[in-house]
DRENMAR-204309 format. One record per residue: residue in one letter; x, y, z of N, C-alpha, C in turn. Coordinates in steps of 0.2 Angstrom, whole numbers, padded with zeros to 4 digits, always signed. Example, Ala and Ser with C-alpha at 12.3 -4.5 7.8 and 13.67 -1.06 7.14 Angstrom:
<recs>
A+0066-0028+0039+0062-0022+0039+0066-0016+0039
S+0064-0011+0035+0068-0005+0036+0064+0000+0039
</recs>
This chain:
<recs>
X-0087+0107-0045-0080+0107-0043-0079+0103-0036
X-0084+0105-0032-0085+0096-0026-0084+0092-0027
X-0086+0088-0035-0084+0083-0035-0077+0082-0037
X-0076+0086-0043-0067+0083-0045-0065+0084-0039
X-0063+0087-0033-0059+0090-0029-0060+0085-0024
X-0067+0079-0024-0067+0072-0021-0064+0069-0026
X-0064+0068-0031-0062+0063-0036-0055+0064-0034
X-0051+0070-0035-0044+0070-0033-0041+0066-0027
X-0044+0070-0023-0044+0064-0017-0044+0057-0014
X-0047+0055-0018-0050+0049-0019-0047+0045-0022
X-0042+0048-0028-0040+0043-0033-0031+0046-0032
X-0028+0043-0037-0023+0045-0040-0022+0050-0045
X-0020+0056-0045-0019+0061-0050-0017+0057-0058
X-0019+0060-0063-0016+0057-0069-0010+0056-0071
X-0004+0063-0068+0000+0061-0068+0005+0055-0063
X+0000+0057-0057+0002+0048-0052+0000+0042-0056
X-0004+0042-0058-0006+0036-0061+0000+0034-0068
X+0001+0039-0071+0007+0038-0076+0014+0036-0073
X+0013+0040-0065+0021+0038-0061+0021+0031-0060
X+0014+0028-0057+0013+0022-0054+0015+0017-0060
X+0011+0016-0065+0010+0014-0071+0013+0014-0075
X+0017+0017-0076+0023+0020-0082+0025+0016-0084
X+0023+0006-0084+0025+0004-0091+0018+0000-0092
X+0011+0004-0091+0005-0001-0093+0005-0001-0099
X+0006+0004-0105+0009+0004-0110+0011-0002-0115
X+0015-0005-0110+0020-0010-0114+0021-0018-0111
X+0016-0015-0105+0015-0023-0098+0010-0027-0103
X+0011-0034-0103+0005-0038-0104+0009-0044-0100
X+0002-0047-0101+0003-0054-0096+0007-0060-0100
X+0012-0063-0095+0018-0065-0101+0014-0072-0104
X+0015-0073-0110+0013-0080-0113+0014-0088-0109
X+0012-0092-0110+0012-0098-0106+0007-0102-0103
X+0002-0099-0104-0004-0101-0101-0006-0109-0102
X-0005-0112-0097-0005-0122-0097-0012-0121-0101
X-0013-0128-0102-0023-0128-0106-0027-0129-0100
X-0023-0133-0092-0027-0135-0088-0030-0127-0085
X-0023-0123-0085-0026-0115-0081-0031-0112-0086
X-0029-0111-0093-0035-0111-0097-0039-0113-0097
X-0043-0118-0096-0049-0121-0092-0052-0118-0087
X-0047-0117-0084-0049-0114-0077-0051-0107-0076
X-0048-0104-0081-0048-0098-0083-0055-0097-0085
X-0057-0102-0092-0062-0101-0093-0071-0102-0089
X-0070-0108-0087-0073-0110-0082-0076-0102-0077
X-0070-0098-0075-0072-0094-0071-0072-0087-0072
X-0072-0087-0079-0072-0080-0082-0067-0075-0080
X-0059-0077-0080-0056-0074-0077-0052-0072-0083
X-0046-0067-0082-0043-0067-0089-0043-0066-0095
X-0041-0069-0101-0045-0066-0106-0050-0069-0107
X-0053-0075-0103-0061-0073-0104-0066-0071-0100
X-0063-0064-0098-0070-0062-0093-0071-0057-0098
X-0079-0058-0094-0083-0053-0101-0083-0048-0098
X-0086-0047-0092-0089-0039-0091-0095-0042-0088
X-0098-0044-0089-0105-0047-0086-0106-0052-0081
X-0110-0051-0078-0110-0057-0069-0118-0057-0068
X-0118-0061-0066-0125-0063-0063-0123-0063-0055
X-0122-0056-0050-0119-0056-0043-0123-0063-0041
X-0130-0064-0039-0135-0069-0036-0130-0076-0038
X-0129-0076-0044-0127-0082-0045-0120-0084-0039
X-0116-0077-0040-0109-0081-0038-0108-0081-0031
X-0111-0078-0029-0113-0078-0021-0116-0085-0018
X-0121-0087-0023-0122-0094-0021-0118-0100-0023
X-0115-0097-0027-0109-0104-0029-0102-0101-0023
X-0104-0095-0023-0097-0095-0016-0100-0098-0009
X-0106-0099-0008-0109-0102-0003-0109-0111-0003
X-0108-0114-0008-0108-0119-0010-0099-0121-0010
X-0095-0117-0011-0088-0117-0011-0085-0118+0001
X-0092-0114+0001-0090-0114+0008-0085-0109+0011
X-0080-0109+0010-0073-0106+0011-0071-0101+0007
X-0066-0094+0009-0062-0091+0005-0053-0091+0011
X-0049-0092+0005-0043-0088+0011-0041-0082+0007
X-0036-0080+0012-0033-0075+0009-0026-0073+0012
X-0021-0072+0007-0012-0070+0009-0014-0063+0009
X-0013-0060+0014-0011-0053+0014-0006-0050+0020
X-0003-0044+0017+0001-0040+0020+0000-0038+0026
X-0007-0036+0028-0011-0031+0033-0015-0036+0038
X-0012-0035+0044-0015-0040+0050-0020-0036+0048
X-0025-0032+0048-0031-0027+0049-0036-0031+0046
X-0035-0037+0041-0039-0039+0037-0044-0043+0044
X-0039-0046+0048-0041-0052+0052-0048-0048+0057
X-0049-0041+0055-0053-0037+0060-0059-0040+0058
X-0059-0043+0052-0067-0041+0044-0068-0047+0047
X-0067-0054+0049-0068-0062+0048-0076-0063+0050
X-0076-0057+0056-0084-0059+0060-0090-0057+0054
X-0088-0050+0054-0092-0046+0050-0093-0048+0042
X-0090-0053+0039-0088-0057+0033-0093-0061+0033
X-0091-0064+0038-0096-0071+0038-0103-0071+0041
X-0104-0067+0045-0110-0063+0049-0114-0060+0040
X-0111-0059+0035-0116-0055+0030-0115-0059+0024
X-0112-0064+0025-0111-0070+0019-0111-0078+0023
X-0116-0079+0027-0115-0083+0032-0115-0093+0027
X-0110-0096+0030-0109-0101+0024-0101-0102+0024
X-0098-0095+0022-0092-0095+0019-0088-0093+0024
X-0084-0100+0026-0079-0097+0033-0073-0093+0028
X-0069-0086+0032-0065-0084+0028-0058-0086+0035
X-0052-0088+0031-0045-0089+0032-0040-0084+0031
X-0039-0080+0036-0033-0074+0035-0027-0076+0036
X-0022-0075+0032-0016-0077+0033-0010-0072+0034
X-0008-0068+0038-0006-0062+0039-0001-0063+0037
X+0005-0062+0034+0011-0063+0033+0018-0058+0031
X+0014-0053+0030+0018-0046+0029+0020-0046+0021
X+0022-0042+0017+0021-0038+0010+0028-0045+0007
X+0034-0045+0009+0037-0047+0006+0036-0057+0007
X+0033-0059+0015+0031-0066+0012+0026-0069+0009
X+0023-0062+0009+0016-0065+0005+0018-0068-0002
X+0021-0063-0005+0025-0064-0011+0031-0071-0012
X+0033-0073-0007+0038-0077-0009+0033-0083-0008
X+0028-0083-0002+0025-0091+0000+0021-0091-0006
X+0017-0088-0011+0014-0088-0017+0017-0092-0022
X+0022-0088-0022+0030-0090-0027+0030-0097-0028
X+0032-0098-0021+0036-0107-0018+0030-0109-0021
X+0024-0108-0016+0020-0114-0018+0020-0116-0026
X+0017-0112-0027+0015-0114-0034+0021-0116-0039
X+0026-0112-0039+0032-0115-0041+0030-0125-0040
X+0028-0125-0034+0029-0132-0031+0022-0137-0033
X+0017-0133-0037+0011-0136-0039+0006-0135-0035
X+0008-0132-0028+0002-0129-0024-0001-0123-0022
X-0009-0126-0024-0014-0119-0024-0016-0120-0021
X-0017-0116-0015-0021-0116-0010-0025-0109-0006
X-0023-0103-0009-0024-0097-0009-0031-0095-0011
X-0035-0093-0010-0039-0087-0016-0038-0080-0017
X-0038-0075-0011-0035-0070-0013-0030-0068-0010
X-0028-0064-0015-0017-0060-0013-0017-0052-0013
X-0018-0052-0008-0018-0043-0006-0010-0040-0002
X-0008-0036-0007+0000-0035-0004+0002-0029-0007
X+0005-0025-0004+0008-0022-0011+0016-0023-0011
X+0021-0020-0014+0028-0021-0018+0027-0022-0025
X+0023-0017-0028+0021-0014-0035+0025-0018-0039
X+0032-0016-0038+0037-0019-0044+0037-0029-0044
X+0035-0032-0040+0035-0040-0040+0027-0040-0043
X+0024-0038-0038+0017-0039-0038+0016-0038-0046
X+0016-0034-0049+0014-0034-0056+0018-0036-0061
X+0025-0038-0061+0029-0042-0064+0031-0049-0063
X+0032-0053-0054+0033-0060-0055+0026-0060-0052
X+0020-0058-0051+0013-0062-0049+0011-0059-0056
X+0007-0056-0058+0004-0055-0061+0006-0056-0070
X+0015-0055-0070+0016-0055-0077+0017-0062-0078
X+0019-0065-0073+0019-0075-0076+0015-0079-0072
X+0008-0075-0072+0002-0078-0073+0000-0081-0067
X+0002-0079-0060+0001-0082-0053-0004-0079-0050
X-0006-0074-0050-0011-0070-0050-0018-0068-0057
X-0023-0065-0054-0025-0064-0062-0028-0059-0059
X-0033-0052-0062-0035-0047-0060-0042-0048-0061
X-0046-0046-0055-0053-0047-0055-0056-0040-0053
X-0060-0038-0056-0065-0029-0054-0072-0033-0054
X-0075-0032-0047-0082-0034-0051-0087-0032-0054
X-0090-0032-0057-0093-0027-0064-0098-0023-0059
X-0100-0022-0055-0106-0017-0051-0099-0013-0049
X-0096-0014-0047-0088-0007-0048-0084-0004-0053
X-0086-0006-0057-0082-0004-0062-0081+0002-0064
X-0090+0005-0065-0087+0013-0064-0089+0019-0059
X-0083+0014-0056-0084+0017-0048-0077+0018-0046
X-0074+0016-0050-0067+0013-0048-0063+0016-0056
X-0059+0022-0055-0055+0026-0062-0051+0019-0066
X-0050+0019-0069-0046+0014-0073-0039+0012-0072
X-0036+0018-0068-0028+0018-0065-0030+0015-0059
X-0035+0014-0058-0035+0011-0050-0037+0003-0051
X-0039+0001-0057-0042-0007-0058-0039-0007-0065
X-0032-0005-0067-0029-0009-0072-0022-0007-0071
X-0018-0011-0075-0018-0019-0075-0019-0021-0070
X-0022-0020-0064-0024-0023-0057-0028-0021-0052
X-0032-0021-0050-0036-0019-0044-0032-0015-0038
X-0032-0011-0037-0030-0009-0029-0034-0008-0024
X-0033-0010-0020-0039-0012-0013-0038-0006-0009
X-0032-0004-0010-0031+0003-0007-0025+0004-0006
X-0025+0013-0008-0018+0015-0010-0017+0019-0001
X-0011+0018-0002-0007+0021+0006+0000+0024+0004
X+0002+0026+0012+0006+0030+0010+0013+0029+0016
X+0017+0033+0014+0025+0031+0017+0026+0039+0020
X+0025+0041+0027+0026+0048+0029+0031+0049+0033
X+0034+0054+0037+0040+0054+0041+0032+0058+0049
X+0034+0055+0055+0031+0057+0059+0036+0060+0065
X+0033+0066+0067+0036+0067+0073+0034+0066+0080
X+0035+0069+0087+0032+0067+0091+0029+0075+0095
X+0022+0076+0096+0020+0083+0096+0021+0085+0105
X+0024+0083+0107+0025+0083+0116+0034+0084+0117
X+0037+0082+0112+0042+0085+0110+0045+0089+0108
X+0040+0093+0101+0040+0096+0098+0036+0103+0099
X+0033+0105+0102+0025+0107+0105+0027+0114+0099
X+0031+0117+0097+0032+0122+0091+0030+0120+0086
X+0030+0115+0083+0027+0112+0076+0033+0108+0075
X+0032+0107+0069+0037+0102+0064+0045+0104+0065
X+0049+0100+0066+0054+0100+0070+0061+0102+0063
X+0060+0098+0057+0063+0099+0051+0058+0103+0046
X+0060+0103+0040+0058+0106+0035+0060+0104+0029
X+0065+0100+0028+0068+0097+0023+0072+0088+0024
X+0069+0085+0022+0074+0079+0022+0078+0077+0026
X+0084+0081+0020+0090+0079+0020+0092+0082+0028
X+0089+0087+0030+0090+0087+0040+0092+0082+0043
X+0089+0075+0040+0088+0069+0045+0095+0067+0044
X+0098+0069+0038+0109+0066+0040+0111+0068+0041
X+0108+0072+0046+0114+0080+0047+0116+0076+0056
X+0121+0079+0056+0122+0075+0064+0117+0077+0069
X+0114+0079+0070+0108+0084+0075+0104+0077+0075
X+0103+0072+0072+0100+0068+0070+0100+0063+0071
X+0109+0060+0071+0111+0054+0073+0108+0049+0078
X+0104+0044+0076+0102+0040+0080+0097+0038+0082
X+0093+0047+0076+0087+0050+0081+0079+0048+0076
X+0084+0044+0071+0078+0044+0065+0078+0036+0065
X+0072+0032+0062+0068+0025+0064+0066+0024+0057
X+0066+0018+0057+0062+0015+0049+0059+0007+0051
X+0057+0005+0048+0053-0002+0046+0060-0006+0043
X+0063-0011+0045+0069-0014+0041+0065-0015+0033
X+0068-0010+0029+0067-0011+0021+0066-0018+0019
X+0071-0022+0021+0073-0028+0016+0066-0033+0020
X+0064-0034+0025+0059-0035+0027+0052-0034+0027
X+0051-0029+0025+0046-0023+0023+0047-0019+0016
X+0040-0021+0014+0039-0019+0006+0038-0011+0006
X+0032-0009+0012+0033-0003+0011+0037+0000+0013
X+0042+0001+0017+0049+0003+0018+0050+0003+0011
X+0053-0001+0009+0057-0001+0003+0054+0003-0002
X+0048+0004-0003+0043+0008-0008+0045+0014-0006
X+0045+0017+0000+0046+0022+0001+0052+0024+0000
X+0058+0020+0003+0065+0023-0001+0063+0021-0008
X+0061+0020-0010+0062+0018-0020+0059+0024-0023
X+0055+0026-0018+0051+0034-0022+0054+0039-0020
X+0060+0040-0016+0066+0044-0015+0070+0044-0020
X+0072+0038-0020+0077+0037-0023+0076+0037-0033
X+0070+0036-0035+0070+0037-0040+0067+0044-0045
X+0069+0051-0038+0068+0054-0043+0075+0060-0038
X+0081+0058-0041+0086+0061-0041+0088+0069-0039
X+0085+0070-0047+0086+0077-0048+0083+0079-0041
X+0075+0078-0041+0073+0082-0035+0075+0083-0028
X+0078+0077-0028+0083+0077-0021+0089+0080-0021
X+0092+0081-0024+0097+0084-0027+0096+0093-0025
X+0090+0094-0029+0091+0102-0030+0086+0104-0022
X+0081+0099-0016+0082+0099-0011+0089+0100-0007
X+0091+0097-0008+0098+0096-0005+0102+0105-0005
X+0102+0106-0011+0105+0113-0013+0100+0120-0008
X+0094+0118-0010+0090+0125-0005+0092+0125+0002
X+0094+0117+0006+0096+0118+0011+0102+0121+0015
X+0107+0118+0009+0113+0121+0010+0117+0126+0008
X+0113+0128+0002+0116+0131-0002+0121+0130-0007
X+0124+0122-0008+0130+0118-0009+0125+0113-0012
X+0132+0112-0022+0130+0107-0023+0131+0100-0020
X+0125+0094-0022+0126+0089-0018+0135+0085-0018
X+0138+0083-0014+0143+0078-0016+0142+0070-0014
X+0141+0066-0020+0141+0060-0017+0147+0055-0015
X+0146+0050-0013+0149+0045-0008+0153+0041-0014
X+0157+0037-0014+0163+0034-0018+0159+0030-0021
X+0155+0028-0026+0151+0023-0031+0144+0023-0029
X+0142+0031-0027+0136+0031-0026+0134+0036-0034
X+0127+0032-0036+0127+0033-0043+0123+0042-0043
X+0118+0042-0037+0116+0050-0039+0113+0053-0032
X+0109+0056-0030+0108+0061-0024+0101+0056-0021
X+0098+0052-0024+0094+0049-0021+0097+0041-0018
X+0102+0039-0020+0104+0035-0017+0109+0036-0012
X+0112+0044-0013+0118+0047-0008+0111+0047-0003
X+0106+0050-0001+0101+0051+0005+0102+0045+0008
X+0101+0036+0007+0099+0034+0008+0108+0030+0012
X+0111+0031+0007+0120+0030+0012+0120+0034+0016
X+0118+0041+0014+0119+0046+0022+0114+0043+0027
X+0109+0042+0027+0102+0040+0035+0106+0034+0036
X+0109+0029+0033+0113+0024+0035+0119+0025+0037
X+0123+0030+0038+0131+0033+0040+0129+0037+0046
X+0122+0040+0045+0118+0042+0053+0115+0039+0056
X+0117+0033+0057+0116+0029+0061+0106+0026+0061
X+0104+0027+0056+0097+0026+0059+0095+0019+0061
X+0088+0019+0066+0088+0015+0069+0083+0011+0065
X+0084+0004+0066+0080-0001+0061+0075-0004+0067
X+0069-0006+0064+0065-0009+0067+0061-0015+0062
X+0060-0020+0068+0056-0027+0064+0048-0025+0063
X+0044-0021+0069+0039-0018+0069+0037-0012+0068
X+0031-0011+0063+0030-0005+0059+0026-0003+0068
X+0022-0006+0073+0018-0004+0077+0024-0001+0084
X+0029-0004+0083+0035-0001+0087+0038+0005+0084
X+0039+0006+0078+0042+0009+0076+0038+0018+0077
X+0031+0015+0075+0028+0023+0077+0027+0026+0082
X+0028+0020+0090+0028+0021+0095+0034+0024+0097
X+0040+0022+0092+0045+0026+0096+0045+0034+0095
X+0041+0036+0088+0040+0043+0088+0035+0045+0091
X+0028+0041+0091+0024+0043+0095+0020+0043+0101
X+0025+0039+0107+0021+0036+0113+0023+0041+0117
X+0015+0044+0121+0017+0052+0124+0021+0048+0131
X+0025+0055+0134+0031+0054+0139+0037+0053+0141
X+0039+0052+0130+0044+0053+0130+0049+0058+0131
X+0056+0061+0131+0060+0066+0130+0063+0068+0124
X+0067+0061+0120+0071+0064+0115+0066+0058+0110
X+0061+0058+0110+0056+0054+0105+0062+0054+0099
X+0061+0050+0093+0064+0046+0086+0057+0051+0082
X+0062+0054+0074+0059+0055+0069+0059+0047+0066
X+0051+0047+0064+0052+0041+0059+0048+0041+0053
X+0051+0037+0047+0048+0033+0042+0044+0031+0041
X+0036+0030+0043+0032+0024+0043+0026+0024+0040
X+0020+0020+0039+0014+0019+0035+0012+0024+0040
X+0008+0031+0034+0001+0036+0037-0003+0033+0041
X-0003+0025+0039-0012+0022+0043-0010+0022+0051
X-0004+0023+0053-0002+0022+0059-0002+0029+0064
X-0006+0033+0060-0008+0041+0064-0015+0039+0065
X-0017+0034+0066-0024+0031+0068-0022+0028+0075
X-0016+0026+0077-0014+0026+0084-0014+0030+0089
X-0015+0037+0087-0016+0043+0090-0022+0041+0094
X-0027+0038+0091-0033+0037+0096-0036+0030+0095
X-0032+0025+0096-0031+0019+0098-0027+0020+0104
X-0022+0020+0105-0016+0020+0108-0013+0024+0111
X-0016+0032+0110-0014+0037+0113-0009+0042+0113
X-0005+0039+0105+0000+0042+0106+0000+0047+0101
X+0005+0052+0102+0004+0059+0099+0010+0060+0094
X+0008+0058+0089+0011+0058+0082+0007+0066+0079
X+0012+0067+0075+0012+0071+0068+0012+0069+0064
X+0013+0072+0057+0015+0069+0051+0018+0075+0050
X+0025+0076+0045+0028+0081+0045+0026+0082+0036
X+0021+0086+0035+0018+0088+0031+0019+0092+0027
X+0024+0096+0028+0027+0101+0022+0035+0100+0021
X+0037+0095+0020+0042+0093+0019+0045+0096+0012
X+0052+0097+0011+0056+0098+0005+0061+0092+0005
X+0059+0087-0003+0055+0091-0008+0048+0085-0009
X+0048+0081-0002+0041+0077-0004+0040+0075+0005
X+0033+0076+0005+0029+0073+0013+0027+0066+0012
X+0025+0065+0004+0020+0058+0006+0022+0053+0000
X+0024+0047+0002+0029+0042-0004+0020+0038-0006
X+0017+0038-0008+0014+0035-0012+0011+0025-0015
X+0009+0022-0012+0009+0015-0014+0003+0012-0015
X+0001+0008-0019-0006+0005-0020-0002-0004-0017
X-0011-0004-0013-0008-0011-0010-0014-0015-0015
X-0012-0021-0018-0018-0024-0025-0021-0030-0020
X-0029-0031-0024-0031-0038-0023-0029-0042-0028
X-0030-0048-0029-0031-0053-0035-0034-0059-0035
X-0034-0064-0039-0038-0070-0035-0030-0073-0039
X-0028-0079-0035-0024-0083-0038-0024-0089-0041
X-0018-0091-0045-0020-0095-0051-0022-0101-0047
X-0029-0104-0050-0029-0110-0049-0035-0110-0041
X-0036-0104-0040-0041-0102-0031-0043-0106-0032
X-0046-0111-0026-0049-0117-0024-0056-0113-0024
X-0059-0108-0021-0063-0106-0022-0064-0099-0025
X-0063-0099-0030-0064-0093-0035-0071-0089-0035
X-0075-0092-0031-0082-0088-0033-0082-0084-0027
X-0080-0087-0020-0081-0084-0013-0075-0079-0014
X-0071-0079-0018-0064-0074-0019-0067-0068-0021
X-0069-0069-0027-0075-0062-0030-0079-0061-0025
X-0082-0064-0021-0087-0060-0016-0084-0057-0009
X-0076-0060-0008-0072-0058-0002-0070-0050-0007
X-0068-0049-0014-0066-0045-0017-0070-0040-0017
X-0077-0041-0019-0082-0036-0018-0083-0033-0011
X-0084-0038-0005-0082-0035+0002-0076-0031+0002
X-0070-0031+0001-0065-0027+0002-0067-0019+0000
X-0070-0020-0007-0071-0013-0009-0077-0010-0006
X-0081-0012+0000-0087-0007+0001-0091-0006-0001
X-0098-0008+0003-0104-0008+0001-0105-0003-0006
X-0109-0005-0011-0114+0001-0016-0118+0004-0015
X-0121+0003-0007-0124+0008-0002-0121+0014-0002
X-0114+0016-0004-0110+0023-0002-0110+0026-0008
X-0111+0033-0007-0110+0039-0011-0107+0044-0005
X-0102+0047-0011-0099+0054-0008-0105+0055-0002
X-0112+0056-0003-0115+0060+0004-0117+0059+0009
X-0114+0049+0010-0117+0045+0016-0110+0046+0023
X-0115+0048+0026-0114+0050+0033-0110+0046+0038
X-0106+0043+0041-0100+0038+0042-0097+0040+0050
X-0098+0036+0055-0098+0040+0061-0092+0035+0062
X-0086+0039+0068-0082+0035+0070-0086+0031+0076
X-0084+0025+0079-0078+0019+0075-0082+0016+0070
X-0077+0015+0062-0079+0015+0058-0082+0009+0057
X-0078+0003+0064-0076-0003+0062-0083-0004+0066
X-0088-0001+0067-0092-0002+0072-0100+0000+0068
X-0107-0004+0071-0113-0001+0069-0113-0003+0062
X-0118+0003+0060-0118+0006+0053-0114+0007+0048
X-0109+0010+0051-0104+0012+0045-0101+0007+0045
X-0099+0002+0050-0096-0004+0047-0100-0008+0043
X-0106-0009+0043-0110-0011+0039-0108-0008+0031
X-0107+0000+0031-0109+0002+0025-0102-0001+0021
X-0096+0002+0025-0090+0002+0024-0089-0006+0023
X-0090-0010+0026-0087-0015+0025-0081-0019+0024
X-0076-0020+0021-0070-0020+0020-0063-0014+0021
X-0069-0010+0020-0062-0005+0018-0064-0001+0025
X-0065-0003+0031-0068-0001+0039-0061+0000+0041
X-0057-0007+0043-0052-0004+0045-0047+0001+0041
X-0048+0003+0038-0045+0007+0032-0048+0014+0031
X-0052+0016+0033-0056+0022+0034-0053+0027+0039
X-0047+0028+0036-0043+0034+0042-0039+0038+0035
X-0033+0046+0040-0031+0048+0037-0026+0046+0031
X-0023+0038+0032-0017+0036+0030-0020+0032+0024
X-0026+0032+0023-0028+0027+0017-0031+0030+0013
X-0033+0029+0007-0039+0032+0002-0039+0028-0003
X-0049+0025-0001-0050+0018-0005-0048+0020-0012
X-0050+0016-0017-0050+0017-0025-0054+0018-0029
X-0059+0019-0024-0065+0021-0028-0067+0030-0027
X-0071+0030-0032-0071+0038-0034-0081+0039-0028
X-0083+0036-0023-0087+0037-0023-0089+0037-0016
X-0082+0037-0012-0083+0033-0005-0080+0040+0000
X-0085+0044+0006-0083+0050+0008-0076+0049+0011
X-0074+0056+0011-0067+0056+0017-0068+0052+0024
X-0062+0051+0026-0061+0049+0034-0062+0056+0038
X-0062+0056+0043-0061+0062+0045-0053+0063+0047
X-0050+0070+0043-0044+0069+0044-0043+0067+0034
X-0044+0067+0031-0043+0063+0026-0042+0070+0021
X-0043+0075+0023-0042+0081+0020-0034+0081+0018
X-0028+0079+0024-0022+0079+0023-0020+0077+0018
X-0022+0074+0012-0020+0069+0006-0018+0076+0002
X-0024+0080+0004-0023+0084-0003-0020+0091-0002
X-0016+0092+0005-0012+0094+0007-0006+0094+0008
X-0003+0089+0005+0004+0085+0005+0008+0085-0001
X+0012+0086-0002+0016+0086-0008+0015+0079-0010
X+0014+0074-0013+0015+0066-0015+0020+0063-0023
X+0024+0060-0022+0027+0055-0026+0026+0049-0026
X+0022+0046-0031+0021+0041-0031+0026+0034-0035
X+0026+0028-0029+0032+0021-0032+0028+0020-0040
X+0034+0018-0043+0035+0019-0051+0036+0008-0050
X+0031+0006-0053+0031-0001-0052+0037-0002-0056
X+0040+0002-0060+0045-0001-0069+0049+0000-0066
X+0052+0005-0058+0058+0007-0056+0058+0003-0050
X+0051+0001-0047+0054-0006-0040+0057-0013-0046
X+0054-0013-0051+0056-0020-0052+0063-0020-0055
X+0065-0015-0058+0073-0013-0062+0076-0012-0056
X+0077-0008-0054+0080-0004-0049+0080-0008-0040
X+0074-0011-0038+0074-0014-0031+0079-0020-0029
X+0080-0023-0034+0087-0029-0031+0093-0023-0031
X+0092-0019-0034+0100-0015-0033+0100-0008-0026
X+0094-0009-0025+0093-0004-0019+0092-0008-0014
X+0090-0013-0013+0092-0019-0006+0098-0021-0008
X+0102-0023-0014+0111-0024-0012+0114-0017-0009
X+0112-0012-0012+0115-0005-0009+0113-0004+0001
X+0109-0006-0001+0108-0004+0010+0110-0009+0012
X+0111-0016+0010+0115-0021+0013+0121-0021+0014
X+0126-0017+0009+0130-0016+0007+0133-0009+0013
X+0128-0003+0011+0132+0002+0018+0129+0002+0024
X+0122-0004+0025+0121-0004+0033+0125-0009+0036
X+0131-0011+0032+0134-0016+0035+0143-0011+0036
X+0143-0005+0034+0149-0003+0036+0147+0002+0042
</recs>
């Protein structure tokens, strides 16, 4: 039982994984494949022609030989690894390109739209593009390296790898608060008591934002029969609002909430100690790691009605055409963490430090309560017990891609009145 009760942990539940995935069934990668990519493909055993088999010695020498890897990612965090990259693959300078969730995405696009590959790897999440305009029309390609493979559940590395899944939580501020949890339900946050008082990530600039309205928003009913426990009154929606998860997100936008460009601001306003009327907010779990960087004294409001924890996998890939595809698979393999770790290896804070950075390697800055790598084999953070604590709904990729242009027209639509 130790272990299922890490595997849970660890991974995404089956039923998460069918929420996340719910149209792997029916996803393939779309037709078109030029003969030149085909080449290239084959060349590098990517695609339909990877086999499953690797000679790692080899491709670490040919990634040494390549010299370089870059990388488009979401997560300034990545820029922490550069030293310790190149300090244990010496050879290979590595190129971080921080760019946030939504431009990672479109400078991919553009380029290549434009004929330029310049990329090797694309870490980001916005589940519903990322699997349908990178992955479904062939701009990305999905890479597991076989020493992982069964290390890594199958919902964690198809149709795509995840480098690690995160999470979208509401925080409050515990010097404010000093009783505990200030709400208990949501829908509180519309309520006028509240005006002004509640903070988020601007959505349209931020994928995680977004993700986490879209995992509200796309399960209704629930919201809905929340709404009723609190009031005891059925929900009334707004003039052309289509059901109760989009009325939530009209009402936080008619109360006034306040928008931020910065996700390291935005926690700060709920959790920098010293304040008076600290800000409830929306933001990534990984940022209750500031409690002891930065000092500040954040919650996580844990027993929420009818969900505490929005669920998101951020993916790797190599992209089409990587200049250096062999130093991609060995930057890929570093993200996931030495094969030195089993559930019973011992991991001392700071992670990003010593040994355990060594063991941890990629997934070091990521080694807190707000993250959980993808593999079934790698211990808790300290603090990482709260996952299994939490009510969680996980982003439905088939519902960001259908659904996401009409839910950034909808908040552009009522944060403008």
């Amino acid at each position: 039982m130790k272990l299922t009760k890490r595997y849970l942990l660890k991974t995404l539940s089956k039923a998460a994984a069918i929420a996340l995935f719910s149209t792997t069934a029916t996803f393939s990668v779309a037709d078109g494949i030029s003969a030149k990519l085909d080449a290239w493909l084959m060349e590098n055993s990517l695609g339909s022609h990877a086999t499953g088999q690797e000679n790692w010695d080899e491709i670490v020498a040919a990634a040494k030989e390549e010299g370089e890897v870059s990388v488009y990612t979401a997560s300034g965090r990545i820029a922490k690894l550069v030293d310790h990259f190149e300090a244990l693959y010496p050879g290979i300078k590595l190129t971080v390109y921080d760019l946030g969730s939504v431009k990672t995405i479109e400078k991919t696009v553009r380029e290549q739209d434009a004929g330029i590959f310049t990329t090797d790897v694309i870490t980001t999440g916005n589940s519903g593009q990322v699997i349908y305009e990178l992955l479904g029309k062939n701009r990305i390609f999905n890479y597991v390296p076989s020493h992982y493979v069964d290390r890594i559940p199958s919902e964690n590395r198809d149709p795509l790898l995840v480098r690690v899944n995160e999470a979208m939580v509401f925080f409050y501020n515990t010097e404010v608060h000093p009783d505990g949890a200030p709400i208990s339900n949501v829908w509180e946050l519309t309520q006028e008591k509240y005006r002004g008082r509640v903070g988020i990530k601007n959505p349209m600039s931020s994928g995680s934002s977004l993700m986490g309205l879209a995992t509200l928003v796309q399960n209704p009913e629930e919201m809905a029969a929340a709404y009723k426990r609190l009031t005891g009154e059925d929900i009334i929606l707004g003039d052309g609002v289509p059901d109760a998860g989009y009325e939530f997100v009209r009402r936080m936008l008619a109360n006034d909430i306040v928008i931020y460009k910065s996700g390291s601001k935005l926690v700060d306003a709920s959790g920098k100690a010293g304040q008076d009327d600290a800000l409830i907010v929306m933001g990534s779990m990984t940022y209750i790691s500031r409690n002891e960087s930065k000092g500040n004294v954040n919650a996580i409001l844990s027993d929420l009605d009818p969900v505490s924890r929005l669920v998101f996998p951020t993916f790797m890939s190599i992209g089409a055409h990587a200049p250096n595809p062999n130093a991609a698979k060995v930057l890929i393999a570093y993200l996931l963490g030495s094969t030195d770790i089993n559930l019973d290896t011992k991991l001392e804070k700071p992670y990003i430090e010593g040994a355990s950075f060594d063991l941890l390697q990629g997934l070091a800055p990521y080694h807190d309560a707000g993250s959980v790598s993808p593999r079934n084999d790698v211990p808790l953070p300290q603090g990482g017990e709260i996952w299994d604590e939490m009510k969680g709904w996980n982003v439905s990729a088939k519902f960001m891609w259908e659904q996401g242009p009409k839910l950034r027209d909808f908040w552009n639509i009522h944060a403008s009145q």
